[in-house]
C-alpha positions, 0 to 999 in steps of 0.5 A, spaced: 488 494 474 486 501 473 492 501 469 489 509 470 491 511 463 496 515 466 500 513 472 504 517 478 510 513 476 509 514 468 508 520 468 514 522 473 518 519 469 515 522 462 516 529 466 523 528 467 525 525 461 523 532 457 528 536 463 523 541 465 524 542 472 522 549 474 524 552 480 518 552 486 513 556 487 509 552 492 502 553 496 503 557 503 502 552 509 496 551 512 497 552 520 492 548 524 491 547 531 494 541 533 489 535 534 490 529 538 487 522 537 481 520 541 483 516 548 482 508 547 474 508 547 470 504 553 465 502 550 463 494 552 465 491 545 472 493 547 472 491 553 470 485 551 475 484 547 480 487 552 477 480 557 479 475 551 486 478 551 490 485 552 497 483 549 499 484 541 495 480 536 495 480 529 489 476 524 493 475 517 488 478 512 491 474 505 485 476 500 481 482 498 474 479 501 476 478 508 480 485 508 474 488 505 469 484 510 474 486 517 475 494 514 468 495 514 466 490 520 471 496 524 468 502 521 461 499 524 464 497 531 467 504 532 463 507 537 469 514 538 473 515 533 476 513 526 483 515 522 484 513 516 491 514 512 491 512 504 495 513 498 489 512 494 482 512 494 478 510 488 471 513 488 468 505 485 464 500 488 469 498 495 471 506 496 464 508 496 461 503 500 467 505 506 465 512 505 457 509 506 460 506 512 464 512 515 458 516 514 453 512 518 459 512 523 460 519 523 452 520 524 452 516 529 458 520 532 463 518 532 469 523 530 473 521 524 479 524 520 482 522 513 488 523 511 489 522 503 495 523 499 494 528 492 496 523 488 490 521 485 485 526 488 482 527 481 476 532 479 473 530 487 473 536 490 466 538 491 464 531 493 470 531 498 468 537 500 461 535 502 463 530 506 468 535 510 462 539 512 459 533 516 460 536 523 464 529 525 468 529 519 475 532 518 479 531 511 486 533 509 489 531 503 497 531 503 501 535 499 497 538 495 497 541 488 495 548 488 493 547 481 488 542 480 485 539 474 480 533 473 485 531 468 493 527 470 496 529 465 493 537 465 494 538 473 502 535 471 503 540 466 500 546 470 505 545 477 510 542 473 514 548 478 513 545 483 516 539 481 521 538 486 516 538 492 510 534 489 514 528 487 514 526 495 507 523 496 505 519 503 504 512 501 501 509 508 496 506 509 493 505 516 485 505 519 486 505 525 478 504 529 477 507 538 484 506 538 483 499 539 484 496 533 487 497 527 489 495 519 496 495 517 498 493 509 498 495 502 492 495 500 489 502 496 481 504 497 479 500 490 477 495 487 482 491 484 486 491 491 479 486 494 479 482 488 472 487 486 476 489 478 472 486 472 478 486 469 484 484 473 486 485 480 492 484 485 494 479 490 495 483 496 496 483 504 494 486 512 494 486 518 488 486 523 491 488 529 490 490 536 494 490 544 498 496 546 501 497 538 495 500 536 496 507 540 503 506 537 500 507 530 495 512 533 500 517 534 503 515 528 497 518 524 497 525 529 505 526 527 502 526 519 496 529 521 499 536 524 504 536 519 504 542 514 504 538 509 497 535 510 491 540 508 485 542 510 479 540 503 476 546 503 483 550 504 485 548 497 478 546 494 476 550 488 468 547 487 464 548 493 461 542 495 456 538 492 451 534 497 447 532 491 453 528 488 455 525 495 448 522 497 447 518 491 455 516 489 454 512 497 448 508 495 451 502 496 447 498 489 450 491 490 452 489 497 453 482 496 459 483 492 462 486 498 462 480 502 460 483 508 454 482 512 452 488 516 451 486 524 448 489 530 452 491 536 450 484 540 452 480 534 458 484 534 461 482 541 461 475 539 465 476 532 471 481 535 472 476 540 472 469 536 477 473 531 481 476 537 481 469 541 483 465 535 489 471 533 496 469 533 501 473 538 506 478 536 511 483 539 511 488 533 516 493 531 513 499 529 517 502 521 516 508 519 518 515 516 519 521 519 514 526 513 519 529 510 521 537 513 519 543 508 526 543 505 525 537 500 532 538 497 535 536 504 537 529 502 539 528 509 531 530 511 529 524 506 524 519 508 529 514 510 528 512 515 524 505 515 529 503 509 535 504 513 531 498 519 529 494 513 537 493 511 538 492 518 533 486 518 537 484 512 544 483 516 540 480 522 536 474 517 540 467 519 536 461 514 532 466 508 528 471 507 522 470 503 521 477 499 514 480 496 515 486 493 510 489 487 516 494 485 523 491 486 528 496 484 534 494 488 539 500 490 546 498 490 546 498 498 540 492 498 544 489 492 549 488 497 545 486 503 542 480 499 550 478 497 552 478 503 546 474 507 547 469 500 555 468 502 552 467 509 548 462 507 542 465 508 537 463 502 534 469 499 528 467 494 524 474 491 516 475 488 515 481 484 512 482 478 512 480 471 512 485 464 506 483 463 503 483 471 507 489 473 501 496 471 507 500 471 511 498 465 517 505 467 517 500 473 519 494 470 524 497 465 528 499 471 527 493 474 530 489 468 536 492 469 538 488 476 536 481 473 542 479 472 545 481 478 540 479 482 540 472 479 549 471 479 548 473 487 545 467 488 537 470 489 532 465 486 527 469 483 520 469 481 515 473 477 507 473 477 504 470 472 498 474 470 494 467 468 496 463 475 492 457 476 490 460 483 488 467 482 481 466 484 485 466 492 485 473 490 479 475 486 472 474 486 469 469 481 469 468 475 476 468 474 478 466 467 478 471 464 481 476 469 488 478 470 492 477 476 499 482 478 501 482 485 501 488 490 503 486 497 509 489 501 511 483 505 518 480 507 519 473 511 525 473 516 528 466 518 522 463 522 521 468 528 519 475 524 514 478 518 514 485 516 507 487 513 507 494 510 506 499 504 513 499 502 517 496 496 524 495 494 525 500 490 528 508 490 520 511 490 519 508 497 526 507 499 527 515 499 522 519 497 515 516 498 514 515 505 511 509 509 509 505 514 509 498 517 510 492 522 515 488 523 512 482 527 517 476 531 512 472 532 512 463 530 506 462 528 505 469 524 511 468 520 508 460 519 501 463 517 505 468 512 510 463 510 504 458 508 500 463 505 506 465 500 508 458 498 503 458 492 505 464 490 512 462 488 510 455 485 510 455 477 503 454 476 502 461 478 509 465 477 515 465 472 522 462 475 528 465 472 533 462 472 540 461 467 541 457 462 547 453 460 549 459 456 550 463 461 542 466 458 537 469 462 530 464 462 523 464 464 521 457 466 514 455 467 510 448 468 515 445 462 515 452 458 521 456 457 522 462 455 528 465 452 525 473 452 520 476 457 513 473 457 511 479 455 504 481 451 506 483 445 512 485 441 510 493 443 511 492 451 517 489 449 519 496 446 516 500 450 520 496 456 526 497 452 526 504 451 525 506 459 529 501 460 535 505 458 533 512 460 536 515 466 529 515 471 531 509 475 532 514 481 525 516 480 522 509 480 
């Protein structure tokens, strides 16, 4: 799913695994102004909205076309400011089509910042630098390489010095539009997280939110913002900007594949307000990491600190707790929590991804190390089937011949709370990535969440691992067991098998 020949993951591990690890020599910072978000904006729509209701609302976006629509929907309504924060933005039909809309946004004057970790910011330079010039526009990509390279594995090599400081990436994703509204979740910019791929896409979540947390997130965006890990384009850019490759790549060429209809202010007042009216309440709990201080090898500085509340939810669950994680990697620490909420009683059932759904083959390796321990504390796992029988929940049609893996980051806590984010349950998110998300009390959410999820744990659209009367690790599906992984080949096996024994684990 844009397996990207070579992924972040992957090619990490590969480093680490040949021991190269120089010493530092990292770019100089960058020291900028300090810039504050703009002021909830005034305008009549917002207004509007803020007659229907004022307090904390949640709209669930469970599948790739309702988030593209709302995404796009928000950047048409902004009428002040938007800041944007991702960990990925592909320059394909979804991407270019946001970029089109942010442009039209910000030539109708409305202020806009974007902030984009450097992980896959690939040959982009003179193209983003272009949109920086806009006078409206401002973009800082985070952690930059000061060595670029239109090729992954090149631009790798050339700051392998610098290895320590660039495996800490900025995996948060929040947009948050006037100060009004905002979207919270897992999705990257690019196709395969709307359900937009040819080939295969991810089953994905969000939030839509609004009331008095959007400020909170708002300020959330200053504090990475400001931060001296985040960087000016034209600063480390070595391309000037190319007007001519920008104008042409935001030509929108298909915009009934978007499923997104452009509205005019008047019809847009009825819309915001028929989704606000019909949101569900929530008291939302903002979780989120500190950016990392400029001395990455203080461990006690390390991004932890939305890890720590998530172990404490955990501790607090009293029925079950219903785990979505894309990457799961259980650290000793959650191993623990999930055996004690299991030995109080607490029903504990997981959905990550299979050998074959999972795009990061060293990510599984080290996640088949824990079956067992998972499975003998008494959790009940399920891995994505990439055939499910409802995929097309997820992906534009047709379907038949396209590949479904999961990607969304949500855990279902008792009856009473949701957290929807951009972290997994794994060593990367854990501690050296940072991340963002928001843990919900609210009834009807967690319903909302809960019902959503149910199809995905079925056997028609996920493997049930169990243990046989052998005491063996099997893979049950619709009357179909499996003795081994249900992996695509005898080579993804191998493949599988050999990361699973290299000590990378940390890293994944």
């Amino acid at each position: 799913m844009a397996t990207r020949l070579c992924t972040l993951r992957r090619c990490f591990s590969i480093l680490l695994s040949m021991a190269v690890l120089n010493a530092c020599s990292t770019l100089p910072p960058v020291v900028t102004p300090y810039e504050a978000a703009s002021a909830p904006a005034t305008a009549p729509l917002w207004t509007a909205l803020e007659n229907v209701r004022s307090d904390n609302w949640n709209v669930l976006l469970n599948d790739g076309a309702s988030a593209l629509d709302w995404r796009l929907t928000a950047i048409d309504s902004a009428t002040q400011s938007i800041d944007l924060q991702t960990f990925l933005w592909s320059l394909d039909q979804v991407g270019l089509a946001i970029m089109n809309h942010l442009l039209s946004a910000a030539d109708r004057g409305v202020r806009i910042r974007l902030l984009v970790d450097d992980s896959f910011l690939l040959g982009e330079d003179d193209l983003l630098t272009a949109l920086a010039d806009h006078p409206n526009i401002a973009y800082r990509v985070f952690n930059p390489y000061e060595r670029r390279s239109s090729s992954f594995v090149t631009r790798e090599l050339m700051n392998l010095g610098d290895f320590e400081k660039l495996n800490h990436r900025m995996h948060n994703k929040v947009m948050v539009v006037d100060n009004r509204v905002a979207i919270v979740g897992g999705r990257n910019l690019a196709d395969e997280y709307f359900g937009l791929h040819a080939q295969a896409n991810f089953r994905d979540m969000e939030l839509l939110v609004g009331g008095p947390v959007v400020q909170s997130l708002s300020g959330v965006f200053d504090t990475y913002w400001n931060d001296l890990w985040s960087v000016p384009i034209e600063s480390i850019a070595k391309l000037g900007p190319d007007y001519q490759r920008l104008s042409q790549a935001v030509l929108i060429k298909d915009r009934n594949a978007l499923a997104h209809s452009e509205a005019d202010t008047a019809a847009l007042i009825p819309r915001w307000e028929l989704v606000v009216r019909n949101a569900v309440p929530g008291e939302p709990l903002l979780l989120v990491d500190v950016p990392p201080p400029a001395d990455i090898n203080a461990e006690a500085s390390a991004p932890v600190q939305l890890a720590q509340q998530l172990i404490e939810v955990f501790d607090s669950a009293e029925e079950e707790v219903i785990i979505i994680s894309a990457y799961l990697i259980p650290s000793p620490g959650l191993e623990a929590v999930v055996e004690r909420a299991v030995r109080r009683g607490v029903r504990i059932r997981i959905l990550t991804n299979s050998i074959r759904s999972n795009n990061h083959i060293t990510a599984h390796s080290a996640y088949r190390n824990h079956i067992d321990e998972l499975l003998a504390g008494g959790a009940e796992l399920h891995e994505v089937r990439v055939d499910a029988l409802d995929r097309h929940l997820y992906m534009r049609s047709p379907t038949d011949e396209k590949a479904l893996a999961l990607h969304a980051k949500v855990l279902v806590v008792d009856r009473d709370r949701v957290f929807v984010g951009s972290a997994n349950l794994d060593p990367r998110s854990m501690r050296i990535n940072t991340e963002v998300g928001l843990l919900v009390s609210s009834e009807a959410l967690n319903a909302q969440v809960r019902e959503s999820v149910e199809p995905d744990l079925l056997q028609t659209n996920a493997w049930s691992l169990q243990i046989d009367d052998s005491g063996s690790v099997v893979w049950v599906a619709e009357g179909t067991t499996l003795s081994e992984q249900p992996a695509a080949s005898y080579m993804q096996r191998l493949e599988d098998w050999f990361f699973a024994h290299l000590p990378i684990e940390d890293q994944m």
